[in-house]
C-alpha positions as CSV (number, residue, x, y, z in Angstrom):
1,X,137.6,117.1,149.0
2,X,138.5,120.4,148.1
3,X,142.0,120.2,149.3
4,X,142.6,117.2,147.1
5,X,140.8,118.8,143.7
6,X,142.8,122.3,144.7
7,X,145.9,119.3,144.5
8,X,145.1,118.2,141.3
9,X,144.5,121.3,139.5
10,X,148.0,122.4,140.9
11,X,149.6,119.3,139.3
12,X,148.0,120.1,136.3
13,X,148.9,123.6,136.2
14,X,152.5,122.4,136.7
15,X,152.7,119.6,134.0
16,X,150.7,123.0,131.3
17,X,153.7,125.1,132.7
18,X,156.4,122.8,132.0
19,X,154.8,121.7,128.3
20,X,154.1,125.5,128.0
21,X,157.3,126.3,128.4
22,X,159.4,123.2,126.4
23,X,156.6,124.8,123.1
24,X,155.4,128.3,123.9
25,X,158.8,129.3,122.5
26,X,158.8,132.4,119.7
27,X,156.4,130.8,117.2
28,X,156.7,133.9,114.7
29,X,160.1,132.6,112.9
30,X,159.6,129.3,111.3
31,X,155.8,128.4,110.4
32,X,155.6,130.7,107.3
33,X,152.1,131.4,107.7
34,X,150.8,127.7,107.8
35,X,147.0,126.9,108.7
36,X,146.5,124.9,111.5
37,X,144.0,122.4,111.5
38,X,143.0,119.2,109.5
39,X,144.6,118.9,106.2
40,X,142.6,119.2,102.6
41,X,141.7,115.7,102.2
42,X,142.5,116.2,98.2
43,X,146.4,116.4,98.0
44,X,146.9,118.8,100.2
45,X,150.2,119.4,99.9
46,X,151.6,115.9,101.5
47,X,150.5,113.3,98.2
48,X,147.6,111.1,100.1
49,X,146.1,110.1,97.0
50,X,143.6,107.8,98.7
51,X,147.4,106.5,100.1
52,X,147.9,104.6,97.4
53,X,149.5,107.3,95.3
54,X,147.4,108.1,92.7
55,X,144.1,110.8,93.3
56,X,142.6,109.0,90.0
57,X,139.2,109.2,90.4
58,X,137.3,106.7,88.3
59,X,134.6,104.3,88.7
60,X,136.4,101.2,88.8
61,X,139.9,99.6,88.3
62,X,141.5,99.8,84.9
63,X,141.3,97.6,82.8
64,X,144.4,95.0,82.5
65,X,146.6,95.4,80.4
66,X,148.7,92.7,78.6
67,X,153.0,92.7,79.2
68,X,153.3,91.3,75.4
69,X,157.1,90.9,75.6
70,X,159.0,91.6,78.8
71,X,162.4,93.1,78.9
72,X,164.9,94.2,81.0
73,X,165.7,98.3,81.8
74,X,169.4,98.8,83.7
75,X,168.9,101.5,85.9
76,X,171.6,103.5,87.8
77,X,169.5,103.8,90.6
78,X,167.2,100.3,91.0
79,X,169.6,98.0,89.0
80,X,167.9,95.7,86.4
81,X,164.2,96.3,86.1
82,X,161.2,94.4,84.7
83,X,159.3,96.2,82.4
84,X,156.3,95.3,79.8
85,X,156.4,95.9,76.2
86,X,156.1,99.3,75.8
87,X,159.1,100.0,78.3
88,X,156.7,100.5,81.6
89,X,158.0,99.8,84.9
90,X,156.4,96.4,86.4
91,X,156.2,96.7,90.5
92,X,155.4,94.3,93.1
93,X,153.4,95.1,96.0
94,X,154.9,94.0,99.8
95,X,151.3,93.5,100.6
96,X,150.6,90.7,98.4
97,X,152.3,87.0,99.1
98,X,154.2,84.6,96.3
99,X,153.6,81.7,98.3
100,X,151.0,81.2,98.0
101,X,150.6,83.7,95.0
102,X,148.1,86.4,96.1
103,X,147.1,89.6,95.4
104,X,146.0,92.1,98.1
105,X,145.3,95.2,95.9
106,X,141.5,95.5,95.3
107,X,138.6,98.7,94.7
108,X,141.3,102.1,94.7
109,X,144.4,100.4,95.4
110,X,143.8,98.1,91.9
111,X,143.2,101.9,89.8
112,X,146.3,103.6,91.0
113,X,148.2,100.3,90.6
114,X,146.4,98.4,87.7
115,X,147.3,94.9,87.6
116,X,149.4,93.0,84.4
117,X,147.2,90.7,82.3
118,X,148.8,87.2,81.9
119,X,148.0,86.7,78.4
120,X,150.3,87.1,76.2
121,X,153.2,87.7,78.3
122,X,156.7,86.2,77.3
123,X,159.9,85.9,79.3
124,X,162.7,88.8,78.6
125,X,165.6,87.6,76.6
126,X,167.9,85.9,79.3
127,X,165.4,85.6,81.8
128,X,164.0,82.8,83.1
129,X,160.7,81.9,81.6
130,X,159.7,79.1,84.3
131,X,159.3,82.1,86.7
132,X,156.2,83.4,85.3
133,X,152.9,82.6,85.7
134,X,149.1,84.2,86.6
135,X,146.6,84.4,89.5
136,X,143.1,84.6,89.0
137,X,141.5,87.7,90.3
138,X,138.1,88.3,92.0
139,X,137.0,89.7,89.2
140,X,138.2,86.7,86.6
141,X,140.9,88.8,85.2
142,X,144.5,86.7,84.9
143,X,146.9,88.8,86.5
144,X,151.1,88.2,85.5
145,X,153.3,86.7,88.7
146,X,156.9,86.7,88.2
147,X,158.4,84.2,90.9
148,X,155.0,84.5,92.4
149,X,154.4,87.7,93.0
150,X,151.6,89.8,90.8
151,X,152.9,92.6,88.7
152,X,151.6,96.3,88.1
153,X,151.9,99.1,86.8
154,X,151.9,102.4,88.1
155,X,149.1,104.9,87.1
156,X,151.6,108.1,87.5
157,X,154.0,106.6,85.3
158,X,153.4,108.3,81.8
159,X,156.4,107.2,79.8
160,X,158.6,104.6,79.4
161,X,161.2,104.0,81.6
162,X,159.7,106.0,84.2
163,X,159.5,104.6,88.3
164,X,157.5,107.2,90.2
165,X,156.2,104.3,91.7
166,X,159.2,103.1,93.6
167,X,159.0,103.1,97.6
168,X,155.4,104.4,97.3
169,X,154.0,103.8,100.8
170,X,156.7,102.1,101.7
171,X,155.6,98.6,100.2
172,X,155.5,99.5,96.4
173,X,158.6,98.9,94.4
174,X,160.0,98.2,90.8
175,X,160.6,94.3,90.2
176,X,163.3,92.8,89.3
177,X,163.6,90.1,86.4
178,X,163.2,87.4,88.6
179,X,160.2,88.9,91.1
180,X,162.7,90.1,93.8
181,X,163.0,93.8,94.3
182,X,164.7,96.1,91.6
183,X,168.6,96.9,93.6
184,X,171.8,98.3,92.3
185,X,174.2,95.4,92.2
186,X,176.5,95.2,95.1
187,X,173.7,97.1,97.5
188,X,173.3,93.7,99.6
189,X,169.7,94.5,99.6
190,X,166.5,93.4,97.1
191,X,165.2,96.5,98.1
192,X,167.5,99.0,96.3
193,X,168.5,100.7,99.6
194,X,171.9,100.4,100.5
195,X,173.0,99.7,103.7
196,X,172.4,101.3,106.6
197,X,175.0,103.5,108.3
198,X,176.4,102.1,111.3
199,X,176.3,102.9,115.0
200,X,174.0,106.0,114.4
201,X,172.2,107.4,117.3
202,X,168.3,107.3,116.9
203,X,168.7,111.0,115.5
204,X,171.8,112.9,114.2
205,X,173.0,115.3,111.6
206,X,174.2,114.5,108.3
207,X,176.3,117.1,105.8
208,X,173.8,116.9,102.7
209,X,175.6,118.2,99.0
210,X,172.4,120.4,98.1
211,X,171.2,120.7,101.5
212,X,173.9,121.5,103.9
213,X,173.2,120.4,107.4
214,X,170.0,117.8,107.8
215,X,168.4,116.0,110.9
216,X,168.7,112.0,109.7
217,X,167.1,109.1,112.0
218,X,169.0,106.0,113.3
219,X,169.0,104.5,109.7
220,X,170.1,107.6,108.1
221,X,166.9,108.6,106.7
222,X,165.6,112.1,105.8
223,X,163.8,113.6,108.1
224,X,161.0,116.3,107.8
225,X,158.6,119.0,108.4
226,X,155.0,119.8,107.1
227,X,154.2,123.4,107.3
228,X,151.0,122.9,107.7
229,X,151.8,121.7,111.1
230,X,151.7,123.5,114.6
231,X,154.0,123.7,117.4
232,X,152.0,125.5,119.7
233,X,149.7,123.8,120.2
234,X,151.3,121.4,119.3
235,X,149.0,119.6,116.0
236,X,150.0,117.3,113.0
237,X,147.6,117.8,110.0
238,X,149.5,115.0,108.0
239,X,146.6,112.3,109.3
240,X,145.3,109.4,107.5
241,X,146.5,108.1,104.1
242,X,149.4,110.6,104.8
243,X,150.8,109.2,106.9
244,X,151.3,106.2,104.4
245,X,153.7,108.4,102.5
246,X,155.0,110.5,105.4
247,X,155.5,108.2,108.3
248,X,155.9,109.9,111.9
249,X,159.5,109.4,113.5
250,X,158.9,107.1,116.7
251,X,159.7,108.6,119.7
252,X,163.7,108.8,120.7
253,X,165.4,108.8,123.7
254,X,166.6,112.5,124.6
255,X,170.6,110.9,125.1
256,X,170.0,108.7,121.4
257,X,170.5,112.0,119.3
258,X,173.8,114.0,118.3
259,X,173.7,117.3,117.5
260,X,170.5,118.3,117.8
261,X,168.6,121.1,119.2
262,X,167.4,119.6,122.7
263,X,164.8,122.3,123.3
264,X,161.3,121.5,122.9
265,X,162.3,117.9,122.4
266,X,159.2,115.8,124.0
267,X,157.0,113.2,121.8
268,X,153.7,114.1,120.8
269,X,150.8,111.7,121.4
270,X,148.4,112.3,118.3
271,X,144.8,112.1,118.6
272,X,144.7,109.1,116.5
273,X,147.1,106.7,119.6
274,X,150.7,106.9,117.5
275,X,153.1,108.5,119.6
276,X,155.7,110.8,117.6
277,X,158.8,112.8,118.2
278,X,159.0,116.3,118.2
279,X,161.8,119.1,117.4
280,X,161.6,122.2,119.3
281,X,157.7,120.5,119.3
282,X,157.7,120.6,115.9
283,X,156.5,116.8,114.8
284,X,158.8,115.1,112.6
285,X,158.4,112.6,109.7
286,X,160.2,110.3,107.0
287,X,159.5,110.0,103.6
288,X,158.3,106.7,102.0
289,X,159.3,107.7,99.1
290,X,163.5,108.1,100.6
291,X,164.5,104.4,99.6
292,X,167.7,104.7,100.9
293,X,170.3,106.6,103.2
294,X,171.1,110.3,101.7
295,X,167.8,110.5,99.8
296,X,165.8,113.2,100.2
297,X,162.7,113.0,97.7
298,X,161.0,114.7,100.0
299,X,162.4,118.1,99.8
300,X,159.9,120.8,98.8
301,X,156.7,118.1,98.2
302,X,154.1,119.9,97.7
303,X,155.5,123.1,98.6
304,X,154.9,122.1,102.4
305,X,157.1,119.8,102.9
306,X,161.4,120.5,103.6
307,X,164.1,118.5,105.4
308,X,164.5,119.8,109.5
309,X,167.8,121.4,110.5
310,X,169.7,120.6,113.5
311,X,167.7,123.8,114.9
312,X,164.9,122.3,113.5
313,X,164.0,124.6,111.1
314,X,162.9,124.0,107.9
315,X,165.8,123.8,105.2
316,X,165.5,125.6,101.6
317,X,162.0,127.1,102.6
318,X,160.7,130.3,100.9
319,X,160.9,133.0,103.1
Protein backbone atom coordinates (compact mmCIF):
# COMPACT_ATOMS: atom_id res chain seq x y z
CA UNK A 1 0.00 0.00 0.00
CA UNK A 2 2.58 2.34 0.87
CA UNK A 3 4.64 1.60 -2.08
CA UNK A 4 1.77 2.36 -4.39
CA UNK A 5 0.61 5.92 -2.39
CA UNK A 6 4.67 6.74 -2.27
CA UNK A 7 3.92 6.08 -6.43
CA UNK A 8 1.33 8.38 -6.70
CA UNK A 9 2.58 11.17 -4.77
CA UNK A 10 5.79 10.82 -7.12
CA UNK A 11 3.57 11.16 -10.18
CA UNK A 12 2.05 14.01 -8.79
CA UNK A 13 5.09 15.72 -7.86
CA UNK A 14 6.21 15.16 -11.47
CA UNK A 15 3.02 16.41 -13.35
CA UNK A 16 3.44 20.06 -10.26
CA UNK A 17 7.17 20.06 -11.52
CA UNK A 18 6.51 20.09 -15.11
CA UNK A 19 3.20 22.70 -14.73
CA UNK A 20 5.56 24.54 -12.25
CA UNK A 21 8.04 24.90 -14.57
CA UNK A 22 5.92 25.69 -18.15
CA UNK A 23 4.24 28.94 -15.34
CA UNK A 24 6.59 29.57 -12.43
CA UNK A 25 8.50 31.69 -15.02
CA UNK A 26 9.56 35.49 -13.73
CA UNK A 27 6.15 36.74 -12.77
CA UNK A 28 7.52 40.30 -11.79
CA UNK A 29 7.47 41.79 -15.53
CA UNK A 30 4.07 41.85 -17.00
CA UNK A 31 1.10 41.73 -14.29
CA UNK A 32 1.45 45.50 -13.33
CA UNK A 33 0.37 45.00 -9.93
CA UNK A 34 -3.03 43.11 -10.68
CA UNK A 35 -5.15 41.49 -7.70
CA UNK A 36 -5.71 38.09 -7.98
CA UNK A 37 -8.87 36.69 -7.17
CA UNK A 38 -12.61 37.03 -8.16
CA UNK A 39 -13.45 40.04 -10.01
CA UNK A 40 -15.80 43.10 -8.56
CA UNK A 41 -19.07 41.83 -9.64
CA UNK A 42 -19.97 45.73 -10.55
CA UNK A 43 -17.94 46.58 -13.82
CA UNK A 44 -14.98 45.66 -12.75
CA UNK A 45 -12.99 46.59 -15.36
CA UNK A 46 -14.23 43.83 -18.11
CA UNK A 47 -18.15 45.57 -18.91
CA UNK A 48 -20.45 42.53 -17.26
CA UNK A 49 -23.26 44.74 -16.88
CA UNK A 50 -25.50 41.85 -15.66
CA UNK A 51 -23.96 40.55 -19.40
CA UNK A 52 -26.29 42.29 -21.16
CA UNK A 53 -24.33 45.45 -21.34
CA UNK A 54 -25.94 47.92 -19.50
CA UNK A 55 -25.31 48.03 -15.29
CA UNK A 56 -28.85 50.05 -15.25
CA UNK A 57 -30.26 49.32 -12.19
CA UNK A 58 -33.93 49.89 -12.11
CA UNK A 59 -36.92 48.25 -10.97
CA UNK A 60 -38.34 47.02 -14.12
CA UNK A 61 -37.93 47.26 -17.92
CA UNK A 62 -38.49 50.58 -19.54
CA UNK A 63 -41.16 51.49 -20.76
CA UNK A 64 -41.66 51.08 -24.77
CA UNK A 65 -41.12 53.36 -26.70
CA UNK A 66 -42.87 54.12 -30.06
CA UNK A 67 -40.44 54.20 -33.71
CA UNK A 68 -42.94 56.97 -35.12
CA UNK A 69 -41.29 57.14 -38.55
CA UNK A 70 -38.40 54.82 -39.37
CA UNK A 71 -35.53 55.85 -41.51
CA UNK A 72 -32.57 54.68 -42.82
CA UNK A 73 -28.79 55.87 -41.36
CA UNK A 74 -25.68 54.87 -44.01
CA UNK A 75 -22.99 53.97 -41.98
CA UNK A 76 -19.26 53.50 -43.08
CA UNK A 77 -18.91 50.84 -40.76
CA UNK A 78 -22.50 48.69 -40.55
CA UNK A 79 -23.88 49.78 -44.02
CA UNK A 80 -27.53 50.88 -44.03
CA UNK A 81 -29.13 50.94 -40.63
CA UNK A 82 -32.67 50.97 -39.11
CA UNK A 83 -33.27 53.64 -36.91
CA UNK A 84 -36.62 55.16 -35.14
CA UNK A 85 -37.59 58.66 -35.32
CA UNK A 86 -35.35 60.38 -33.31
CA UNK A 87 -32.30 58.89 -35.28
CA UNK A 88 -31.76 55.79 -32.58
CA UNK A 89 -30.17 52.70 -33.69
CA UNK A 90 -32.80 49.70 -33.86
CA UNK A 91 -31.02 46.16 -33.06
CA UNK A 92 -32.07 42.75 -33.24
CA UNK A 93 -31.25 40.14 -30.78
CA UNK A 94 -29.67 36.47 -32.22
CA UNK A 95 -31.59 35.09 -29.29
CA UNK A 96 -34.94 35.74 -30.37
CA UNK A 97 -36.53 33.84 -33.60
CA UNK A 98 -38.57 35.56 -36.82
CA UNK A 99 -40.23 32.48 -37.54
CA UNK A 100 -42.07 32.16 -35.56
CA UNK A 101 -41.68 35.85 -34.29
CA UNK A 102 -40.41 35.72 -30.74
CA UNK A 103 -38.77 37.54 -28.29
CA UNK A 104 -36.31 36.01 -25.83
CA UNK A 105 -35.29 39.20 -23.88
CA UNK A 106 -37.19 39.42 -20.52
CA UNK A 107 -36.57 40.91 -16.47
CA UNK A 108 -32.68 42.76 -17.06
CA UNK A 109 -32.06 41.81 -20.46
CA UNK A 110 -35.62 43.91 -21.62
CA UNK A 111 -33.93 47.28 -19.42
CA UNK A 112 -30.63 47.29 -21.02
CA UNK A 113 -32.25 46.59 -24.40
CA UNK A 114 -35.89 48.13 -24.17
CA UNK A 115 -38.11 46.83 -26.70
CA UNK A 116 -39.78 49.11 -29.84
CA UNK A 117 -43.54 49.80 -29.34
CA UNK A 118 -45.56 48.89 -32.52
CA UNK A 119 -47.77 51.65 -32.53
CA UNK A 120 -47.31 54.13 -34.60
CA UNK A 121 -44.50 52.81 -36.46
CA UNK A 122 -44.30 53.58 -40.36
CA UNK A 123 -42.06 52.09 -42.96
CA UNK A 124 -38.74 54.28 -44.00
CA UNK A 125 -38.99 55.95 -47.31
CA UNK A 126 -37.99 53.04 -49.82
CA UNK A 127 -38.35 50.39 -47.56
CA UNK A 128 -40.64 47.89 -47.66
CA UNK A 129 -43.66 48.39 -45.46
CA UNK A 130 -45.12 44.64 -45.68
CA UNK A 131 -42.06 43.74 -43.52
CA UNK A 132 -43.17 45.12 -40.42
CA UNK A 133 -45.26 44.04 -37.90
CA UNK A 134 -45.60 43.40 -33.83
CA UNK A 135 -45.46 40.54 -31.19
CA UNK A 136 -47.29 40.71 -28.19
CA UNK A 137 -45.20 40.56 -25.11
CA UNK A 138 -45.79 38.84 -21.69
CA UNK A 139 -46.48 41.87 -20.35
CA UNK A 140 -49.24 43.07 -23.22
CA UNK A 141 -46.86 45.53 -24.61
CA UNK A 142 -46.81 45.41 -28.75
CA UNK A 143 -43.32 45.15 -29.62
CA UNK A 144 -42.11 46.34 -33.58
CA UNK A 145 -40.71 43.09 -35.87
CA UNK A 146 -39.17 44.01 -38.97
CA UNK A 147 -39.08 40.71 -41.17
CA UNK A 148 -39.93 39.12 -38.03
CA UNK A 149 -37.56 39.84 -35.75
CA UNK A 150 -38.34 42.40 -32.57
CA UNK A 151 -36.51 45.59 -32.47
CA UNK A 152 -34.61 47.55 -29.62
CA UNK A 153 -32.94 49.90 -28.54
CA UNK A 154 -29.89 50.12 -26.80
CA UNK A 155 -29.88 51.79 -23.19
CA UNK A 156 -26.09 53.06 -23.67
CA UNK A 157 -26.88 54.73 -26.71
CA UNK A 158 -27.41 58.54 -25.79
CA UNK A 159 -27.58 60.19 -29.20
CA UNK A 160 -28.66 59.76 -32.43
CA UNK A 161 -26.83 57.82 -34.66
CA UNK A 162 -24.94 56.22 -32.00
CA UNK A 163 -24.29 51.88 -32.09
CA UNK A 164 -22.57 51.03 -28.84
CA UNK A 165 -24.78 48.33 -29.05
CA UNK A 166 -23.39 46.50 -32.04
CA UNK A 167 -21.76 42.89 -31.34
CA UNK A 168 -22.73 43.21 -27.71
CA UNK A 169 -22.42 39.64 -26.36
CA UNK A 170 -21.92 38.46 -29.46
CA UNK A 171 -25.71 38.19 -30.44
CA UNK A 172 -26.77 41.96 -30.34
CA UNK A 173 -26.49 43.91 -33.59
CA UNK A 174 -27.83 47.02 -35.51
CA UNK A 175 -30.67 46.02 -38.06
CA UNK A 176 -30.83 46.43 -41.26
CA UNK A 177 -33.93 47.94 -43.19
CA UNK A 178 -35.27 44.77 -44.01
CA UNK A 179 -34.53 42.82 -40.34
CA UNK A 180 -31.27 41.23 -41.62
CA UNK A 181 -28.15 42.40 -39.86
CA UNK A 182 -26.67 45.99 -40.44
CA UNK A 183 -23.30 45.04 -43.15
CA UNK A 184 -21.18 47.20 -45.35
CA UNK A 185 -22.20 46.41 -48.93
CA UNK A 186 -19.94 43.97 -50.63
CA UNK A 187 -18.86 42.30 -47.02
CA UNK A 188 -20.72 38.96 -48.10
CA UNK A 189 -21.92 38.78 -44.58
CA UNK A 190 -25.48 40.18 -42.73
CA UNK A 191 -23.37 40.42 -39.93
CA UNK A 192 -21.07 43.42 -40.82
CA UNK A 193 -17.94 41.29 -40.46
CA UNK A 194 -16.00 40.76 -43.44
CA UNK A 195 -14.66 37.77 -44.33
CA UNK A 196 -12.48 35.73 -42.61
CA UNK A 197 -8.79 35.56 -43.60
CA UNK A 198 -7.87 32.43 -45.15
CA UNK A 199 -5.74 29.43 -44.21
CA UNK A 200 -4.84 30.99 -40.74
CA UNK A 201 -3.43 28.70 -38.13
CA UNK A 202 -5.65 28.51 -34.91
CA UNK A 203 -3.26 31.49 -33.48
CA UNK A 204 -0.82 33.76 -35.41
CA UNK A 205 0.44 37.31 -35.45
CA UNK A 206 -0.96 40.13 -37.31
CA UNK A 207 1.02 43.73 -38.12
CA UNK A 208 -1.78 46.09 -36.38
CA UNK A 209 -1.42 50.13 -37.76
CA UNK A 210 -1.75 51.51 -34.01
CA UNK A 211 -0.72 48.39 -32.38
CA UNK A 212 2.27 46.92 -34.04
CA UNK A 213 2.63 43.23 -33.59
CA UNK A 214 -0.80 41.42 -32.13
CA UNK A 215 -1.58 37.63 -31.27
CA UNK A 216 -5.03 37.04 -33.74
CA UNK A 217 -6.95 33.59 -33.54
CA UNK A 218 -7.80 31.35 -36.63
CA UNK A 219 -10.44 33.91 -37.76
CA UNK A 220 -8.25 36.82 -37.30
CA UNK A 221 -9.77 38.09 -34.28
CA UNK A 222 -8.14 40.20 -31.46
CA UNK A 223 -6.95 38.58 -28.86
CA UNK A 224 -6.43 39.64 -25.19
CA UNK A 225 -5.41 39.85 -21.68
CA UNK A 226 -7.15 40.87 -18.41
CA UNK A 227 -4.77 42.21 -15.86
CA UNK A 228 -6.60 41.18 -13.29
CA UNK A 229 -5.60 37.72 -14.24
CA UNK A 230 -2.85 35.33 -12.81
CA UNK A 231 -0.32 33.28 -14.34
CA UNK A 232 1.02 31.65 -11.47
CA UNK A 233 -1.16 30.21 -10.26
CA UNK A 234 -2.63 30.19 -12.98
CA UNK A 235 -6.50 32.06 -12.35
CA UNK A 236 -9.02 33.90 -14.66
CA UNK A 237 -11.12 36.53 -12.76
CA UNK A 238 -13.14 37.40 -15.99
CA UNK A 239 -16.07 34.69 -14.74
CA UNK A 240 -19.65 34.87 -15.29
CA UNK A 241 -21.46 37.56 -17.38
CA UNK A 242 -17.82 38.37 -18.53
CA UNK A 243 -17.33 36.03 -20.20
CA UNK A 244 -20.38 37.08 -22.38
CA UNK A 245 -18.30 40.04 -23.55
CA UNK A 246 -14.82 38.51 -23.26
CA UNK A 247 -15.12 34.98 -24.50
CA UNK A 248 -12.10 32.53 -23.62
CA UNK A 249 -10.01 31.38 -26.71
CA UNK A 250 -10.58 27.46 -27.03
CA UNK A 251 -7.80 25.45 -26.62
CA UNK A 252 -5.22 25.15 -29.75
CA UNK A 253 -3.00 22.71 -30.86
CA UNK A 254 0.71 23.60 -29.97
CA UNK A 255 1.74 23.06 -34.05
CA UNK A 256 -1.80 25.29 -35.09
CA UNK A 257 0.00 28.69 -34.17
CA UNK A 258 2.76 30.90 -36.09
CA UNK A 259 4.83 32.99 -34.35
CA UNK A 260 4.09 32.76 -31.06
CA UNK A 261 5.87 32.36 -27.95
CA UNK A 262 5.66 28.52 -27.23
CA UNK A 263 6.56 28.71 -23.55
CA UNK A 264 4.03 28.27 -21.02
CA UNK A 265 1.61 27.32 -23.75
CA UNK A 266 -0.80 24.67 -22.05
CA UNK A 267 -4.76 25.18 -21.72
CA UNK A 268 -6.24 26.01 -18.54
CA UNK A 269 -9.18 24.15 -17.23
CA UNK A 270 -11.34 26.88 -15.25
CA UNK A 271 -13.14 26.04 -12.14
CA UNK A 272 -16.31 26.70 -13.90
CA UNK A 273 -15.66 23.18 -16.76
CA UNK A 274 -14.51 25.60 -19.99
CA UNK A 275 -11.22 24.71 -21.00
CA UNK A 276 -9.06 27.78 -22.36
CA UNK A 277 -5.74 28.50 -23.83
CA UNK A 278 -2.99 30.03 -22.22
CA UNK A 279 0.18 32.33 -23.34
CA UNK A 280 3.17 31.90 -21.38
CA UNK A 281 -0.05 30.60 -18.86
CA UNK A 282 -1.37 33.73 -19.26
CA UNK A 283 -5.38 32.97 -20.23
CA UNK A 284 -6.44 34.47 -23.37
CA UNK A 285 -9.74 35.95 -24.62
CA UNK A 286 -11.70 37.65 -27.65
CA UNK A 287 -13.79 40.46 -27.58
CA UNK A 288 -17.48 40.40 -28.43
CA UNK A 289 -17.47 43.52 -29.13
CA UNK A 290 -14.43 42.83 -32.34
CA UNK A 291 -17.12 42.31 -35.17
CA UNK A 292 -14.70 41.67 -37.59
CA UNK A 293 -11.01 40.81 -38.57
CA UNK A 294 -8.53 43.82 -37.55
CA UNK A 295 -10.77 45.20 -34.87
CA UNK A 296 -9.58 45.69 -31.76
CA UNK A 297 -12.38 47.43 -29.53
CA UNK A 298 -10.98 45.91 -26.88
CA UNK A 299 -7.78 47.68 -26.38
CA UNK A 300 -7.52 49.46 -23.09
CA UNK A 301 -11.38 48.43 -21.75
CA UNK A 302 -11.56 49.29 -18.61
CA UNK A 303 -8.09 50.05 -18.08
CA UNK A 304 -7.45 46.09 -17.64
CA UNK A 305 -7.93 45.00 -20.65
CA UNK A 306 -4.91 45.19 -23.91
CA UNK A 307 -4.29 43.03 -26.99
CA UNK A 308 -1.34 40.02 -26.23
CA UNK A 309 1.91 40.19 -28.07
CA UNK A 310 3.55 37.46 -29.80
CA UNK A 311 5.57 37.33 -26.22
CA UNK A 312 2.45 37.49 -24.81
CA UNK A 313 2.69 40.56 -23.12
CA UNK A 314 0.35 43.04 -22.92
CA UNK A 315 0.42 45.73 -25.80
CA UNK A 316 0.11 49.64 -25.04
CA UNK A 317 -0.06 49.02 -21.17
CA UNK A 318 0.90 51.70 -18.62
CA UNK A 319 4.01 50.94 -17.23
Amino acid sequence: MNTWRNASLAVTAVAVLALTTACGQDQGTNTNGQSVGAAKPADAGYGADSGYGSDTGAAGAAAAKPAGQLAVWDSKKLGKVLTDSEGFTLYRFDKDTASPPKSNCEGDCAKAWPVVAAGDAKAAAGTDATLLGEITRADGTKQLTVAGWPMYRYAKDTSPGDANGQGVGGTWFASAPDGKKAAVAGSGSDSGAEATPADLPGLSVRKDPKLGDIVVDSKGMTVYRFTKDSAWPMKSACTGACLEKWPVVAPVDKNDTEGIIKKGFVTFDRPDGIKQQSIDCWPIYTFAGDTKPGDTNGQGVGGTWFAVSPDSKLVGAPK
